[in-house]
N, C-alpha and C positions, 0 to 999 in steps of 0.2 A: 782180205780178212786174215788176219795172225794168230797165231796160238791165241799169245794171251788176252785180244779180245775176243775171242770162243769160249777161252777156259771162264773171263770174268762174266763174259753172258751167261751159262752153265750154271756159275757159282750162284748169280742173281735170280736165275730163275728154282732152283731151289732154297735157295733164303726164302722167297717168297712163297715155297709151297710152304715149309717149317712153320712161319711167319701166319699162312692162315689156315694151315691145321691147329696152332694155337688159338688164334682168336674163335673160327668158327665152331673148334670144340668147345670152347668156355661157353660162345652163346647158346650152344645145342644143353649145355650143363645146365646153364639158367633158367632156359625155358623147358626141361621137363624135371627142376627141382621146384618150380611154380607152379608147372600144370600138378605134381604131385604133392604138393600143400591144400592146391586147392581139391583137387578129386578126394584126398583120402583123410584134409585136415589131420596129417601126421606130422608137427613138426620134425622131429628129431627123424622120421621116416627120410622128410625133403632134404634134412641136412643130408644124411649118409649119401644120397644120392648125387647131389650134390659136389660131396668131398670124391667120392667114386669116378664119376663124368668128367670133372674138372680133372683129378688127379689122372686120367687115362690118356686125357685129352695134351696135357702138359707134357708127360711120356712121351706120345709118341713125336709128336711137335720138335723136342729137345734129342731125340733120337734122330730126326731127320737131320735136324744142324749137328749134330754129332759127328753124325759119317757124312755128311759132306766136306765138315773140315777135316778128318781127316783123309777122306778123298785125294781132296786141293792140295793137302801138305803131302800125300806121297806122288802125287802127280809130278808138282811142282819139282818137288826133289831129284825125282826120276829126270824131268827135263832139263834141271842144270846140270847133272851127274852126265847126262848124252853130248849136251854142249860146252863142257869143259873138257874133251875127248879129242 
């Protein structure tokens, strides 16, 4: 096994967490902006919660592919800088 298939397994396996801290934050947002429509018949209650869960969930999701790419880019950087030496 070589660098660069390490570094692209690495890469994919956090793509994929980024990947379903977004989705399963959005579903986790869906289902308690329903269960609070129905418990407390608050529309505008369920929105805010909603935009809240969703928007925290999107955060941290886009934060994860955030600093992985730039991870990858000063990794990578790092390793042609050693092998052009």
């Amino acid at each position: 096994m070589d660098i660069k298939h390490t570094i692209e397994l690495i890469v994919s396996v956090f793509e994929l967490a980024g990947v379903a801290v977004l989705v399963v934050g959005s579903l986790i947002a869906f289902v308690r902006c329903i269960d609070s429509l129905i418990r407390f018949r608050d529309g505008p209650a369920a929105y805010r919660h909603l935009r809240l869960y969703l928007g925290r969930s999107i955060v941290v999701g886009l934060e994860i592919l955030t600093w992985l790419d730039k991870s990858v880019t000063s990794i990578v950087m790092h390793i042609h800088s050693i092998m052009r030496k």
